[in-house]
C-alpha positions in Angstrom: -75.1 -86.4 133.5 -71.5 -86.2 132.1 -70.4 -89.2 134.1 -73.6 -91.2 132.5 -72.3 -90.2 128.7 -68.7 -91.1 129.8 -69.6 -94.6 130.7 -70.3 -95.8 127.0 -67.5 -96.6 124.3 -67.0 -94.9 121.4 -69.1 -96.2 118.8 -71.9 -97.8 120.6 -75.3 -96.7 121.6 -77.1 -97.3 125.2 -80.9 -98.2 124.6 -81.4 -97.4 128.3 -84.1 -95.1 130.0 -83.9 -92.4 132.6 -83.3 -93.4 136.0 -85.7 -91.4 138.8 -82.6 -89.5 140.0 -82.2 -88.0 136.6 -85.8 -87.4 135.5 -85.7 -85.2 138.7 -82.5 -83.1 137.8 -83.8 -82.6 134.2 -87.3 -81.2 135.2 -85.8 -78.8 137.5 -83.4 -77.6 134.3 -86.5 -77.2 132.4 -88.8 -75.8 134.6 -86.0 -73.0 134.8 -85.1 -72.8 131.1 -87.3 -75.6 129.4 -86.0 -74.1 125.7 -82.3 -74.0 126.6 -82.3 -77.4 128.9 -83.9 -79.3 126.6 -82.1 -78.4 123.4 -78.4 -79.0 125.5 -80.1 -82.9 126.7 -81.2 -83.7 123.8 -78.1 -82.5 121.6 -75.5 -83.6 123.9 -77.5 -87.4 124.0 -79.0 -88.2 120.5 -75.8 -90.0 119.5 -75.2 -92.2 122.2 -78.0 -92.3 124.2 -81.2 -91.9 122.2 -83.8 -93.0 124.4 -83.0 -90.5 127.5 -82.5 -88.0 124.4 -86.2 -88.4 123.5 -87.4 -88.7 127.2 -85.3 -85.5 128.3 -86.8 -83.9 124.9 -90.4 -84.8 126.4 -89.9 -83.5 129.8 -88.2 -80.2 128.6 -91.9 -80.2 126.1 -94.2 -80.5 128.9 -91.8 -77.9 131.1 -92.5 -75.9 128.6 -96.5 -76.0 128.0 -96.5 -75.7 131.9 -94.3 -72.3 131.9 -96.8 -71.2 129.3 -99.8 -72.3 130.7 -98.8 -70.4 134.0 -97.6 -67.3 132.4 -101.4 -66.8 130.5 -102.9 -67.6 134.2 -101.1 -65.1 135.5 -101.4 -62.7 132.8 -105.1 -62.4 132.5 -106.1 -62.5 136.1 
């Protein structure tokens, strides 16, 4: 993910979305910590890649209505 940031000069801004490989590593960060992954993709993105930003921001959303969703199952049965 680093090497993804690293790629893109100082000063400019990638309009480019999520590749496969990386929607995969970020739902596994957010299906263990969907509060914490999501706030360090979409912090360490916004400036210079906004798109995956939003789209990692999405994912670690849904990661987390799925964690809760699972915890009430679980809880009431």
């Amino acid at each position: 993910m680093l090497k993804t940031k690293k790629t893109i000069v100082d000063g400019q801004v990638s309009q480019d979305v999520l590749t496969k490989n990386e929607k995969i590593c970020i739902w596994i960060f957010s299906l263990l910590d969907p509060v914490l992954a999501g706030a360090i993709f979409y912090y360490g993105w916004k400036k210079k890649l906004p798109k995956k930003a939003h789209q990692a921001n999405q994912i670690s959303m849904w990661a987390f209505f799925i964690a809760v969703a699972v915890f009430f199952v679980f809880a009431f049965i």
